[in-house]
VEXNU-148692 format. One line per field, with one value per residue (C-alpha): residue number from 1; residue in one letter; y, x, z. Coordinates in Angstrom, 2 decimals, decimal comma. Example, Ala and Ser with C-alpha at 12.3 -4.5 7.8 and 13.67 -1.06 7.14 Angstrom:
VEXNU-148692
i: [1 | 2]
aa: [a | s]
Y: [-4,50 | -1,06]
X: [12,30 | 13,67]
Z: [7,80 | 7,14]
end
This chain:
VEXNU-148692
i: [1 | 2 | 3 | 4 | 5 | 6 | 7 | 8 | 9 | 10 | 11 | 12 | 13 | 14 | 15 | 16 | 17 | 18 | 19 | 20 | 21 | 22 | 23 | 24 | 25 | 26 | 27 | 28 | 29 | 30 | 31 | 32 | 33 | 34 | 35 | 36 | 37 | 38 | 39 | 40 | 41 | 42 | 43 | 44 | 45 | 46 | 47 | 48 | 49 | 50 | 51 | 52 | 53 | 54 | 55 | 56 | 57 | 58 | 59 | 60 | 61 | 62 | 63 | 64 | 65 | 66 | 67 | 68 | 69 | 70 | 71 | 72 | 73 | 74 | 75 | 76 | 77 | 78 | 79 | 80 | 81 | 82 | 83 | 84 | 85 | 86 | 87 | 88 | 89 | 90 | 91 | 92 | 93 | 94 | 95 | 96 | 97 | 98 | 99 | 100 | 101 | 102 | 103 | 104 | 105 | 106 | 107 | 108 | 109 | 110 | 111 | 112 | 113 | 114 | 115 | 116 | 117 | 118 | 119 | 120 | 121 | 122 | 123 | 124 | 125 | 126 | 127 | 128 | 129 | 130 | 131 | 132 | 133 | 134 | 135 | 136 | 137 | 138 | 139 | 140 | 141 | 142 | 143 | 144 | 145 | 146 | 147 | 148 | 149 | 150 | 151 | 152 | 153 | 154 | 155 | 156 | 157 | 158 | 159 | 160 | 161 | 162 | 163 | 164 | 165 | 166 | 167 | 168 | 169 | 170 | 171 | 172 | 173 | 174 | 175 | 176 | 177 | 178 | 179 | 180 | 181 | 182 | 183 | 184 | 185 | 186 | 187 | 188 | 189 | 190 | 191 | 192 | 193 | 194 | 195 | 196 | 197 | 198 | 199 | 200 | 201 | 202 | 203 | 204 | 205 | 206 | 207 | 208 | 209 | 210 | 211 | 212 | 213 | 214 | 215 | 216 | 217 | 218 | 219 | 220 | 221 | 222 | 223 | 224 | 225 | 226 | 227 | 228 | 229 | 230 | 231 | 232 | 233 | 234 | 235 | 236 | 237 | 238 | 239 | 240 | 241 | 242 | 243 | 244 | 245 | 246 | 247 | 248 | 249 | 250 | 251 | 252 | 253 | 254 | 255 | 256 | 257 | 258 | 259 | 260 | 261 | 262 | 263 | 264 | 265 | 266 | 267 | 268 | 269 | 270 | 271 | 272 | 273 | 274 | 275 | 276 | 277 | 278 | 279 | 280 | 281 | 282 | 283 | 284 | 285 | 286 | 287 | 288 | 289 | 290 | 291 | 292 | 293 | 294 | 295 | 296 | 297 | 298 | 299 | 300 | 301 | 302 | 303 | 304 | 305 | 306 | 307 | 308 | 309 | 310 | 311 | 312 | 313 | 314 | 315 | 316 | 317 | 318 | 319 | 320 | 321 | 322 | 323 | 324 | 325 | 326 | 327 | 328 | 329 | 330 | 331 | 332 | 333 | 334 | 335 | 336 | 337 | 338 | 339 | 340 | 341 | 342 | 343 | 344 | 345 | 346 | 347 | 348 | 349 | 350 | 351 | 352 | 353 | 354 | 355 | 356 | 357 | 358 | 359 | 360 | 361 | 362 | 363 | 364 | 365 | 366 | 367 | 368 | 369 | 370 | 371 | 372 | 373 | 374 | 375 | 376 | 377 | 378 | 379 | 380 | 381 | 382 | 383 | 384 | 385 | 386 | 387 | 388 | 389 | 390 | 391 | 392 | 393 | 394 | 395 | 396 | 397 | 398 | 399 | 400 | 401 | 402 | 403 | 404 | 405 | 406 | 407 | 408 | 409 | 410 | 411 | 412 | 413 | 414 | 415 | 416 | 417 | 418 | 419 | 420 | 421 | 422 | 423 | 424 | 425 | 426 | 427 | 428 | 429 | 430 | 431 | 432 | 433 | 434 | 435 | 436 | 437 | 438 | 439 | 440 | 441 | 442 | 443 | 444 | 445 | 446 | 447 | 448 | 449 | 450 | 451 | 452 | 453 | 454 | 455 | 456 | 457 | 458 | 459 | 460 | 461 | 462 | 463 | 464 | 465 | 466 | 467 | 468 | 469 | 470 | 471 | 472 | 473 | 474 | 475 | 476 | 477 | 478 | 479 | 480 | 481]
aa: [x | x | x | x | x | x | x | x | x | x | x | x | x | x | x | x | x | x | x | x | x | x | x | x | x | x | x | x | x | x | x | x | x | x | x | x | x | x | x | x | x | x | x | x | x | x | x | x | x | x | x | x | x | x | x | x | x | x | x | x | x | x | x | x | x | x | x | x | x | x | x | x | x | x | x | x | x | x | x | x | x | x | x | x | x | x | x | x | x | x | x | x | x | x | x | x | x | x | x | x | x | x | x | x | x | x | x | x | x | x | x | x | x | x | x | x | x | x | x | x | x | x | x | x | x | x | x | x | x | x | x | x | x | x | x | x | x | x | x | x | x | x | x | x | x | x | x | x | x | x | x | x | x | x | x | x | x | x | x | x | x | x | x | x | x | x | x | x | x | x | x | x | x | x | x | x | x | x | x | x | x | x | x | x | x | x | x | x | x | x | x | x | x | x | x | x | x | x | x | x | x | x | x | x | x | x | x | x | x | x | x | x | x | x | x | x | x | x | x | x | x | x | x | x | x | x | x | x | x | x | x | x | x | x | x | x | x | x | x | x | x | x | x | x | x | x | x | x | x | x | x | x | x | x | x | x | x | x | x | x | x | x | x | x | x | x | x | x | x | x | x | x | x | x | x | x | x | x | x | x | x | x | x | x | x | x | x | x | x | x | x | x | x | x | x | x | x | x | x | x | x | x | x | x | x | x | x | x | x | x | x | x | x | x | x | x | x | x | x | x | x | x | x | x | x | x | x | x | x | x | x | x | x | x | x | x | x | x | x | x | x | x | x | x | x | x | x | x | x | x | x | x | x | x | x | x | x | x | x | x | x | x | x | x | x | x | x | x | x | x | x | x | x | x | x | x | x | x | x | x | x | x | x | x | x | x | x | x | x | x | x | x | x | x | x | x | x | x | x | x | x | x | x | x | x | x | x | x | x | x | x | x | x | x | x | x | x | x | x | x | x | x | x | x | x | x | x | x | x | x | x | x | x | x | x | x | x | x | x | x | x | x | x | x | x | x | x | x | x | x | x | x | x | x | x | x | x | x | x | x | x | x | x | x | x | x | x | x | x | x | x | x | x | x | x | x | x | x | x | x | x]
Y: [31,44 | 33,17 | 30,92 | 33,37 | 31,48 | 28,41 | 29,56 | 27,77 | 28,65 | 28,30 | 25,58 | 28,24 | 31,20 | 28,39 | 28,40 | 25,39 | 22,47 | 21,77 | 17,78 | 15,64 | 12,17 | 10,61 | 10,37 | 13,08 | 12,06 | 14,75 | 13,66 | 10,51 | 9,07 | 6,02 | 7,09 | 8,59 | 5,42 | 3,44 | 5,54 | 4,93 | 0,83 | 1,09 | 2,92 | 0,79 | -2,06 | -0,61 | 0,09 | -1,26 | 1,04 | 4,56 | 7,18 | 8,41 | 11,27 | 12,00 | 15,35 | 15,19 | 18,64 | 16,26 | 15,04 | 11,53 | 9,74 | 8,71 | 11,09 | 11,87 | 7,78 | 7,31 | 8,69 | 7,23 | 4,18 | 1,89 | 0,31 | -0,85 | -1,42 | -4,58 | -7,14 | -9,36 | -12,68 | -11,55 | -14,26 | -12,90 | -12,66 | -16,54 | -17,72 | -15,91 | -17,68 | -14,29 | -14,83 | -11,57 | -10,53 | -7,49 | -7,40 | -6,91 | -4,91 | -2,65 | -2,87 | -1,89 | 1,05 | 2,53 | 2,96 | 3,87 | 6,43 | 8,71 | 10,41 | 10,75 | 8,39 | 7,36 | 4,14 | 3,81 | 4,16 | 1,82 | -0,82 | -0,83 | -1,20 | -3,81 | -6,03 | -5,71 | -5,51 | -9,44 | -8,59 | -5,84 | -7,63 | -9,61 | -7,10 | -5,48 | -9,09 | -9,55 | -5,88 | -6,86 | -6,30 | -9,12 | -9,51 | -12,27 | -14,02 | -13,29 | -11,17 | -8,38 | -7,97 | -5,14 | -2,23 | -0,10 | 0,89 | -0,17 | -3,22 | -3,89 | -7,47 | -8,25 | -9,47 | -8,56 | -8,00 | -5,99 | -4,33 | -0,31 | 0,41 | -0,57 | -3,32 | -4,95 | -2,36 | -0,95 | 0,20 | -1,96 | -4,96 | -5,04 | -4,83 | -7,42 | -10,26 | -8,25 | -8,87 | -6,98 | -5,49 | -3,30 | -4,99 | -4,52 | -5,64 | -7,68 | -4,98 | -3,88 | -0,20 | 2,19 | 0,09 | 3,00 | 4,02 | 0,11 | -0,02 | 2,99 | 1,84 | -1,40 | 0,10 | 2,85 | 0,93 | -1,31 | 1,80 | 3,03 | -0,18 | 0,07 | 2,68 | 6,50 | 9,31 | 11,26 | 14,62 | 15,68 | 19,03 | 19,81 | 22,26 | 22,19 | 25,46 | 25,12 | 23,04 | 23,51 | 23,65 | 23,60 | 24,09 | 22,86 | 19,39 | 19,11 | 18,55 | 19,43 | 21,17 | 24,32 | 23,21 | 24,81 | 22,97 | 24,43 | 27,63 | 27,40 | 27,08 | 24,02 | 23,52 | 19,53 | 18,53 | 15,30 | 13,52 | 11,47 | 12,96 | 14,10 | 12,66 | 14,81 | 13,01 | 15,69 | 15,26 | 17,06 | 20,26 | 20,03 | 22,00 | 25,38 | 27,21 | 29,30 | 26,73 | 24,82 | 27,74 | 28,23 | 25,02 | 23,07 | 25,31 | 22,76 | 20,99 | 24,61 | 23,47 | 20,39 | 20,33 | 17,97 | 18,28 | 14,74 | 15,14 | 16,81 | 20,06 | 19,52 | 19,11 | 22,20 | 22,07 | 23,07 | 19,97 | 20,56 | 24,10 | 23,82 | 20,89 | 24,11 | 26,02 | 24,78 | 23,96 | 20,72 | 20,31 | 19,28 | 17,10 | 16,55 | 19,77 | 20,25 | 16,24 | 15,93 | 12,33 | 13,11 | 10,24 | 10,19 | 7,94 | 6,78 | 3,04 | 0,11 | -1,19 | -2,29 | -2,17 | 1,47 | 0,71 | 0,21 | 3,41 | 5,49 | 8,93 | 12,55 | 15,95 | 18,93 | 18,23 | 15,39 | 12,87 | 10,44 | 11,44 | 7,65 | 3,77 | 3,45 | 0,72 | 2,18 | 2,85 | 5,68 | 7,65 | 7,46 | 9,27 | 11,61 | 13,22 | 12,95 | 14,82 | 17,28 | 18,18 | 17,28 | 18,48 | 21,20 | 18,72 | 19,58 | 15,17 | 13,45 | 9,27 | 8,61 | 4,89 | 2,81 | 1,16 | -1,88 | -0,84 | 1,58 | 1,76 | 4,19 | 4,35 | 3,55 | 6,92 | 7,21 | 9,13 | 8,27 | 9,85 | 13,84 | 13,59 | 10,57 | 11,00 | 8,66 | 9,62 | 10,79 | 14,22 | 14,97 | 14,00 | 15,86 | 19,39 | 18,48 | 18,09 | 21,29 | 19,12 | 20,56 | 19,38 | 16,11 | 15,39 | 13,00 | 11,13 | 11,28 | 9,66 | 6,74 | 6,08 | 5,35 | 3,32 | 1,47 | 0,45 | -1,49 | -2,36 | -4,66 | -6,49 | -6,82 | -3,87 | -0,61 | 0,25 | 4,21 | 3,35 | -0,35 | -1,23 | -4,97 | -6,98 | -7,98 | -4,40 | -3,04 | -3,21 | -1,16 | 1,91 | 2,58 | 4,54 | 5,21 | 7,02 | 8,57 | 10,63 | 11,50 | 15,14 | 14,21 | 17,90 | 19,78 | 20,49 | 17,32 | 14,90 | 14,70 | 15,60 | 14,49 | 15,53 | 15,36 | 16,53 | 13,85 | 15,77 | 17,17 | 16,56 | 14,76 | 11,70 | 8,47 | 5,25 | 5,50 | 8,98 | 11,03 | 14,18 | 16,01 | 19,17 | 21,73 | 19,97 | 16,90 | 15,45 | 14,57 | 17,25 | 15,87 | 15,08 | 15,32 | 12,52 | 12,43 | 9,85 | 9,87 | 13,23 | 15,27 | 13,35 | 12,68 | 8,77 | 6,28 | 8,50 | 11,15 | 12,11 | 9,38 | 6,97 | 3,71 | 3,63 | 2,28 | 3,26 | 6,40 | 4,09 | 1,29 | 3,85 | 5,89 | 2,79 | 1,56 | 4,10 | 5,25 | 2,45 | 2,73 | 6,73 | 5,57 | 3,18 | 5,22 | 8,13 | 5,96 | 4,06 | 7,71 | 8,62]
X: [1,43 | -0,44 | -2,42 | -5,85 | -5,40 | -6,84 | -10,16 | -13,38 | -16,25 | -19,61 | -21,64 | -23,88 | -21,41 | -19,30 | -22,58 | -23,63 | -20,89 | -19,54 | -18,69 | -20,40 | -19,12 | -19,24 | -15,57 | -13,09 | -9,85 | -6,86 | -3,50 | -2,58 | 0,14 | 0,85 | -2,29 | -4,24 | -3,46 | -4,50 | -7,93 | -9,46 | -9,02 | -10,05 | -13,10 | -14,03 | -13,73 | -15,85 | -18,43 | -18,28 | -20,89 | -19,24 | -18,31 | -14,99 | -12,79 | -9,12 | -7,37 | -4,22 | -1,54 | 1,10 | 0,06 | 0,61 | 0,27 | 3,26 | 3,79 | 6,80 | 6,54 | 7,65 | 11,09 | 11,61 | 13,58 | 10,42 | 11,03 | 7,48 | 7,61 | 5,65 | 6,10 | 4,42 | 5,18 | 4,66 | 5,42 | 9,28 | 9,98 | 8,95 | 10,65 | 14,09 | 13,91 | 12,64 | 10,24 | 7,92 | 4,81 | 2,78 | 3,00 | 6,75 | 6,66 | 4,41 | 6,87 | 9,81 | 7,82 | 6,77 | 9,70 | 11,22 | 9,00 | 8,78 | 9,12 | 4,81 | 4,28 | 0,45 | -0,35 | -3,62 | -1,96 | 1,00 | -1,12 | -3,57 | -0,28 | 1,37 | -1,84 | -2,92 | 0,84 | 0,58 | -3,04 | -1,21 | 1,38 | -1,09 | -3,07 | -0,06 | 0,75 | -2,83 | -2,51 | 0,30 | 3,97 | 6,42 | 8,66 | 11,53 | 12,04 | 15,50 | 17,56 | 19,95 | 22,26 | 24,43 | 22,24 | 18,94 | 18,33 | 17,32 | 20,15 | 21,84 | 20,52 | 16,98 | 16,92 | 13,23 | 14,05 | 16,12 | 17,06 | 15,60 | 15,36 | 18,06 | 15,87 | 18,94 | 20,93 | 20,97 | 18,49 | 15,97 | 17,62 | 17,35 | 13,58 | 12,73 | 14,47 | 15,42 | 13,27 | 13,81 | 10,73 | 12,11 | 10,52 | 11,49 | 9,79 | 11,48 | 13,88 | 17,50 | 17,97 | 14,94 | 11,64 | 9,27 | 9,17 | 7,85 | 5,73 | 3,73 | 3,38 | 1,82 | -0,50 | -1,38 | -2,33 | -4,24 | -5,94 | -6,79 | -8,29 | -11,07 | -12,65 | -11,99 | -12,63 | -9,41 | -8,03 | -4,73 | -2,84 | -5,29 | -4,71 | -7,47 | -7,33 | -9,83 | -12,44 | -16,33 | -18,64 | -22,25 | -22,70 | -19,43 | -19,77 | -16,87 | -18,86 | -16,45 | -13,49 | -12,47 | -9,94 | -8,34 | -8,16 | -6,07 | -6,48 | -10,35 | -12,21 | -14,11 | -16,67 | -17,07 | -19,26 | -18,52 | -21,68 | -19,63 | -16,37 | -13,07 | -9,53 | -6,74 | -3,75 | -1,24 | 1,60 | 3,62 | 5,20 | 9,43 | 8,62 | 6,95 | 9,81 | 8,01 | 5,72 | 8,96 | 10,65 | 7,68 | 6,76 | 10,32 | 13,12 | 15,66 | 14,75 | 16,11 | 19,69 | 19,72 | 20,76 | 18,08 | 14,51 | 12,82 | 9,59 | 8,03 | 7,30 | 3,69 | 4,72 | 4,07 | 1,82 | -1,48 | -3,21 | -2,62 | -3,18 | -6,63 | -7,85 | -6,30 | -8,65 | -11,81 | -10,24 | -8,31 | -5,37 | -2,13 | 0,54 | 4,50 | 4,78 | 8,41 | 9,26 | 11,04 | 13,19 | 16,48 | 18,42 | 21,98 | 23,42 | 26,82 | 26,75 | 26,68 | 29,12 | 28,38 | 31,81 | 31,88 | 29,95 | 33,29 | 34,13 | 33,40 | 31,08 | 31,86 | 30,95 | 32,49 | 34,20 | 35,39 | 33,03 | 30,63 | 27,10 | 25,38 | 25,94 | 27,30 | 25,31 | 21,67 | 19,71 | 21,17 | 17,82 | 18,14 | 21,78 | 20,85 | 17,87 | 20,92 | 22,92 | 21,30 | 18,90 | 21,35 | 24,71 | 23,85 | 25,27 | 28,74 | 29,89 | 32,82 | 33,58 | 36,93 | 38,21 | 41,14 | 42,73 | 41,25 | 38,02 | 38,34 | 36,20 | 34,44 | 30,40 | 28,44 | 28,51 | 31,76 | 31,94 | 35,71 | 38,50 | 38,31 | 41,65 | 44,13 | 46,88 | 49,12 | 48,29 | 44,92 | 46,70 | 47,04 | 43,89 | 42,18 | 44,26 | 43,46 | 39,58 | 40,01 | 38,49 | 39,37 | 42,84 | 42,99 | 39,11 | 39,80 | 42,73 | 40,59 | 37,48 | 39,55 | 41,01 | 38,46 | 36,64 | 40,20 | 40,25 | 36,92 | 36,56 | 39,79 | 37,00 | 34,62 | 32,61 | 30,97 | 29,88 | 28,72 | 26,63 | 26,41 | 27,62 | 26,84 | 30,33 | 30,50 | 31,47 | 34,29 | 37,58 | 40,46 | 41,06 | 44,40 | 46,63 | 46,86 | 43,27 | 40,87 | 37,86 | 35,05 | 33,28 | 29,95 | 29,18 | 26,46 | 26,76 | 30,05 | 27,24 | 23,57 | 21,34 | 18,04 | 14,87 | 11,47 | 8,67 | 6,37 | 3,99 | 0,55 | -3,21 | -4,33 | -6,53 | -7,98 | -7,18 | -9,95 | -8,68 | -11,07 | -9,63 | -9,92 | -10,84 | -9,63 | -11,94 | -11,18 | -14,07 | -14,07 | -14,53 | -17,29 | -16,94 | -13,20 | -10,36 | -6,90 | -3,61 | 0,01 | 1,89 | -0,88 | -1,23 | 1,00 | 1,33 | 3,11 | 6,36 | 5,58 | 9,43 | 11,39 | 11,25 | 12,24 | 13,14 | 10,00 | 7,08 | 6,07 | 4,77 | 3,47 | 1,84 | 0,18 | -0,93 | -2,38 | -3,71 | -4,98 | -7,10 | -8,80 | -9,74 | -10,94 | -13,13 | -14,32 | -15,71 | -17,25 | -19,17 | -20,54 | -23,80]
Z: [-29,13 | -26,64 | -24,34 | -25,86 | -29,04 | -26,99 | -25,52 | -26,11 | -28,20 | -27,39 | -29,36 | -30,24 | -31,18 | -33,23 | -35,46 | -37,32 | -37,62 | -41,29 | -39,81 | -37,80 | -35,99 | -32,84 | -31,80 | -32,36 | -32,37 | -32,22 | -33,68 | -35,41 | -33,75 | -31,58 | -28,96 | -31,69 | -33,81 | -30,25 | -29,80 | -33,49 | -32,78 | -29,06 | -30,09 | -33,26 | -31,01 | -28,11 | -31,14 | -34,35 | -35,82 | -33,97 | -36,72 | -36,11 | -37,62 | -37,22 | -37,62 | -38,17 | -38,55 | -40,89 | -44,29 | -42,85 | -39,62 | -37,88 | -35,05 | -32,56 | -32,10 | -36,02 | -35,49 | -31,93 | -31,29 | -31,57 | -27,75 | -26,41 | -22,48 | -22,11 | -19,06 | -16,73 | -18,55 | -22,24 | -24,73 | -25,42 | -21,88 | -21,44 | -24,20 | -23,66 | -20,14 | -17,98 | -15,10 | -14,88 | -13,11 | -12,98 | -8,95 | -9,74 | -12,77 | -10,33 | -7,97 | -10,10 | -11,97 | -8,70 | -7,74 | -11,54 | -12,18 | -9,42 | -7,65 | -7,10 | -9,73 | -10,59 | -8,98 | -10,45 | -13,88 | -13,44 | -11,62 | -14,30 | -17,15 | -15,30 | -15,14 | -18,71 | -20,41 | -20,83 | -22,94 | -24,63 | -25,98 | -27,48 | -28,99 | -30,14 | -31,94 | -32,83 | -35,05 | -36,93 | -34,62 | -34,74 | -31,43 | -32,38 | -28,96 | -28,67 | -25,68 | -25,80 | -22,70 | -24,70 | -25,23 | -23,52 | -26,95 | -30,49 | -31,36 | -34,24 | -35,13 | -34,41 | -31,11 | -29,34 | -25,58 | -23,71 | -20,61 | -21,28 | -17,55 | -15,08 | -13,81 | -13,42 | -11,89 | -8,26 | -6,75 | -8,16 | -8,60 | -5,12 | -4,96 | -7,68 | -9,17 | -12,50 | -15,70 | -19,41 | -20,33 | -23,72 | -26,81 | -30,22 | -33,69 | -35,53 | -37,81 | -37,55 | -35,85 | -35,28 | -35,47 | -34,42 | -38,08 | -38,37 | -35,35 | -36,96 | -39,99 | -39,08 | -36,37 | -38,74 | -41,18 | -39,10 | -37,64 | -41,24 | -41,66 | -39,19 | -41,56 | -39,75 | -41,52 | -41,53 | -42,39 | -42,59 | -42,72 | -40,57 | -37,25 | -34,29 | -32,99 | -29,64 | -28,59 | -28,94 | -25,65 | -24,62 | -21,24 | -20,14 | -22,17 | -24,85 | -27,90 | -30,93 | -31,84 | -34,53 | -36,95 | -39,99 | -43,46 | -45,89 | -44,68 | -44,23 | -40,39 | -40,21 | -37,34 | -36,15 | -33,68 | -31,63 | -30,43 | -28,09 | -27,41 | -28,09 | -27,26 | -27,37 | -28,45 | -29,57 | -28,08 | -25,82 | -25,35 | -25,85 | -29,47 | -27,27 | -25,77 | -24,38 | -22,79 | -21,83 | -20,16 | -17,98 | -16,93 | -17,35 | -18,28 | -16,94 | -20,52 | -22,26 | -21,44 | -23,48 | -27,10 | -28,91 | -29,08 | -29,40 | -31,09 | -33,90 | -34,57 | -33,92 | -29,48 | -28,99 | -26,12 | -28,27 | -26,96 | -23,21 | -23,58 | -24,93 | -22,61 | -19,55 | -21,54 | -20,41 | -16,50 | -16,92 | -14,75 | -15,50 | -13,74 | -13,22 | -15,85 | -14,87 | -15,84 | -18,63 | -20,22 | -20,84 | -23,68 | -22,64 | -25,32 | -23,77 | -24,03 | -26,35 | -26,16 | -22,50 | -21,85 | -21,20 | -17,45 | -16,06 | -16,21 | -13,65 | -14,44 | -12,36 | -12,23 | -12,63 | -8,96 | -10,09 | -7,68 | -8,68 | -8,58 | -10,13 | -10,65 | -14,00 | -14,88 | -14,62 | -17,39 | -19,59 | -19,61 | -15,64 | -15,89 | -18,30 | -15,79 | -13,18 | -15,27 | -16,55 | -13,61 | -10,97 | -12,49 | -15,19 | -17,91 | -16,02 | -16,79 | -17,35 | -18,13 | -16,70 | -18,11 | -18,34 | -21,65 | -20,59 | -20,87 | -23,79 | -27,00 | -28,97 | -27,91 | -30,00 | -32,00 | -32,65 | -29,89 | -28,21 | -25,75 | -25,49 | -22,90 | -22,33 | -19,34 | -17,50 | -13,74 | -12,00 | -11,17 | -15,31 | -16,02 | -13,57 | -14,78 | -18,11 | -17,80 | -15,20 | -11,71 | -8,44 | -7,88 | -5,54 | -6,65 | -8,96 | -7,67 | -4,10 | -6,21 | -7,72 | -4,97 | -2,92 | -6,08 | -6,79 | -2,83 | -2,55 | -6,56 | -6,06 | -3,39 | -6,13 | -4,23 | -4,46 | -1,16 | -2,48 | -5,84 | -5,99 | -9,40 | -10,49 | -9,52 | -13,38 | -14,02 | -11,41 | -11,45 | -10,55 | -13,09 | -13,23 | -15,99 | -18,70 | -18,28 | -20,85 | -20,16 | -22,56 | -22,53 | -21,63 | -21,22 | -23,13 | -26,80 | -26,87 | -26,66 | -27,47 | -24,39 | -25,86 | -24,40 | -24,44 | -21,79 | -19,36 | -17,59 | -19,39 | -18,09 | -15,40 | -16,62 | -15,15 | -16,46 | -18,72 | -20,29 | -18,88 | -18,94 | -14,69 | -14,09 | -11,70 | -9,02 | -9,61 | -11,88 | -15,44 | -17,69 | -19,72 | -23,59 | -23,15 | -23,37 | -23,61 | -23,95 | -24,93 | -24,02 | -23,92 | -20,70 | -17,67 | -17,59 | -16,32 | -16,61 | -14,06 | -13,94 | -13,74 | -17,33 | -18,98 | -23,06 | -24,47 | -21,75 | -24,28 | -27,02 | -24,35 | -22,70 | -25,33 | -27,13 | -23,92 | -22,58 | -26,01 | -26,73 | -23,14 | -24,45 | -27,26 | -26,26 | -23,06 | -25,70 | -28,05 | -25,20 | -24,28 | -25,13]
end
C-alpha cells in the first residue's frame, strides 16, 4: 500500500455524501467499542455510525489475553488487601513506560482508573476479588488481580510500595474474547448505526476541517459526511511490513504478529495524510512467555556471551523488549534441578550438563562466560543478594549442577509483538497536527494513537487505555458543533 492510497478528498470533489451522522467512528474494537458509549453519553440524541472492515466487532482486543490495567484503589485491589493510589500508579508508570513517556496521558489514567473500573463494572465486566502471585498473564482459575508489570520487581519496587494493577473478568484463560463481547454488546445497545465489511479508504475535508470519510461497501464507494467528527480507532500497524520496516524494523525479527489483519497502519496513515504527527513509531511490546510457573525466576537469563543482561523477576513483556531490542533474540535460561519445570507451554530443557564448562560448549557461549557469570551470581546469592540486577531475595539461590538451559532464541520460542507508537493526541483525542494544534474534525484512540505505552508496556494497559482513552474521543466529537 502506497502511502497515495491515503490522500484526502475535498468535500466538494467527494461530491454529495450517500450517509450522513454526527460522529464517525472508525473500527469497532475495544476504543471504537469505548467511543460509541463515550459519545452517547456526552449526547444522548448524537447520531453515530460505525465502520467496521470485519463482519463483527471484536478487534485485535478479542483475541488478546483480556488484562485491563486499572489501579489507584479499584474495588479488587481493596478487597485482595492492596493499598494503591494514582500519585503512585503515576509514579510507577512514569517510570514503566518510558523512556519519554506522556505525562499528561498517564496522569490523567492514573486519576480516573478508580472511575474506570467502575464504568467498566457499571457496562457489564465482572472482576472476582481474588489475587494471583503466579502469573503476569491470563490464570488458570478465575482469580481477578495480578501482578502484569514488575511493580513488584526491581527497579520499581524501589520507587513505590508494589501494588497489582492486571485485572481479569471473571473466566478461566483468555477473557478478552469476554471483555468484548460484553462491551460490544453494551455498545450496540446505545443504538449506533453500524456497518461492517466495510474499508475507509481516506478521509473527507473542507477547508482543512475533517468532515467525513470514503469507505467501500461490498465493493461499492460510499461518501459519509460527519457533522461533528471522526475518531480513528483502527488499530495499529504490526500487520504493514512495509510500514513496520520503516518505522520499527526491530519488530521484523520477531516470529508472531499480535493483532489482526486489519493493523495495518491504514488509520495512522490517513490521519499523516492531512498533517497529523505521529509519536514513539519505533516502540513496539514484545510478549516473552517464559513463566508460570513462577518458579522459573530462579533461573538466571544470558545472552549469547553468556552474561546476564536483566532481573529475572521483572515483568516478562519488560524482558522480551530487552531481548529482542537489546540482544537480537540471542537468550538463554540457565537453571538447576531444583528449580526445574516445564513453562507453562510445554516448553522444557533444550540442553542438560553436569558442570558450567559443558553447558556453556553445548549452548556455544564464549568459553569461561558462563562459569564466570555463575560464579559471581552463586557468590552473593548464597547471601540472599544480587548486588548487579536486584532479584527479590524470595527467588535466589545458588545454581549448581546438574544444569539445564532453555533456547529462548528466536523461532524456539514465541517472540510476540505488536507496535505502540501512532498519532500524537491530547487527552481528549484530539488528533495534533504537524504544528502542534488539533487538526479539526479529527479524533483518535487505541493504537492508532501513541498512549500510555510510549515504549516501555505493562500486560493489560492496551485495553485500559483504548477503552479510556476511547470514551474521552468519543465524547470530545460528539460535544463538537
Amino acid at each position: 500500500m502506497g502511502e497515495e492510497t491515503f490522500l484526502p478528498i475535498d468535500a466538494a470533489e467527494a461530491g454529495h455524501p450517500d450517509l450522513t451522522t454526527d460522529v464517525l467512528v472508525v473500527g469497532f474494537g475495544a476504543a471504537g467499542t469505548a467511543a460509541i458509549l463515550g459519545a452517547r453519553e456526552a449526547d444522548p440524541d448524537c447520531d453515530i455510525l460505525v465502520l467496521e472492515r470485519a463482519g463483527g466487532p471484536g478487534g485485535a482486543a478479542a483475541q488478546a489475553g483480556g488484562i485491563i490495567y486499572l489501579g489507584g484503589g479499584t474495588a479488587v485491589q481493596r478487597a485482595c488487601g492492596f493499598d494503591d493510589s494514582a500519585e503512585n500508579m503515576t509514579t510507577y508508570l512514569m517510570a514503566a513506560c518510558g523512556p519519554e513517556p506522556d505525562e499528561r496521558k498517564i496522569a490523567d489514567y492514573a486519576e480516573g482508573s478508580v472511575a474506570h473500573h467502575d464504568w467498566l463494572v457499571d457496562h457489564g465486566l465482572v472482576f472476582e476479588h481474588s489475587f494471583s502471585q503466579e502469573t503476569q498473564m491470563e490464570t488458570v482459575g478465575t482469580e481477578g488481580l495480578i501482578y502484569s508489570g514488575g511493580e513488584d520487581a526491581w527497579p520499581f519496587n524501589e520507587l513505590v510500595p508494589p501494588a497489582p494493577r492486571g485485572h481479569l473478568i471473571q473466566t478461566k484463560g483468555a477473557t478478552g474474547w469476554l471483555v468484548m463481547k460484553t462491551l460490544a454488546s453494551a455498545a450496540l445497545g446505545a443504538g449506533p448505526h453500524v456497518a461492517y465489511d466495510t474499508t475507509v479508504e481516506r478521509l473527507v475535508v473542507d477547508d482543512g476541517v475533517v468532515v467525513g470519510a470514503v469507505a467501500r461497501r461490498q465493493g461499492r464507494r460510499e461518501v459519509i459526511r460527519a457533522r461533528r467528527g471522526v475518531v480513528l480507532a483502527a488499530g495499529g500497524f504490526i500487520w504493514n511490513d512495509e510500514m513496520v520496516a520503516r518505522a520499527a524494523p526491530t519488530l521484523l525479527k520477531a516470529n508472531w504478529k499480535v493483532g489482526t489483519e486489519a493493523d495495518d497502519g491504514r488509520g495512522i496513515q490517513m490521519a499523516q495524510a492531512v498533517g497529523a504527527r505521529v509519536k514513539q513509531m519505533h516502540a513496539g511490546e514484545v510478549a516473552f512467555p517464559i513463566i508460570p510457573p513462577r518458579k522459573l525466576m530462579e533461573g538466571i537469563l544470558v545472552n549469547g556471551r553468556g552474561q546476564r543482561f536483566i532481573n529475572e523477576d521483572t515483568y516478562n513483556g519488560r524482558i522480551g523488549q530487552a531481548a529482542l531490542y537489546g540482544e537480537g533474540g540471542d537468550v538463554f535460561l540457565v537453571i538447576d534441578e531444583a528449580s526445574y519445570e516445564p513453562n507453562w507451554m510445554g516448553i522444557g530443557a533444550s540442553w542438560v550438563c553436569e558442570t558450567p564448562a559443558e553447558l556453556e560448549a553445548e549452548i556455544g557461549l564464549p568459553a569461561g562466560s558462563l562459569e564466570a557469570t555463575l560464579d559471581v551470581y552463586n557468590r552473593h546469592a548464597a547471601n540472599g543478594e544480587d548486588p548487579m540486577f536486584h532479584k527479590v531475595p524470595s527467588l535466589l539461590h545458588q545454581l549448581t549442577g546438574p544444569l539445564g538451559a532453555f533456547d529462548l532464541r528466536i523461532g524456539k520460542i514465541p517472540y510476540a509483538v505488536f507496535t505502540l507508537g501512532g498519532v500524537e493526541s491530547t487527552t481528549d483525542g484530539e488528533v495534533l497536527g504537524l504544528d502542534g494544534r488539533a487538526i479539526e474534525g479529527l479524533f483518535a484512540a487505541g493504537r492508532t494513537t501513541s498512549g500510555v505505552a510510549a515504549f516501555g508496556y505493562a500486560s493489560g494497559l492496551s485495553i485500559g487505555d483504548s477503552t479510556f482513552f476511547g470514551r474521552r474521543a468519543g465524547a470530545a466529537a460528539a460535544a463538537r458543533r
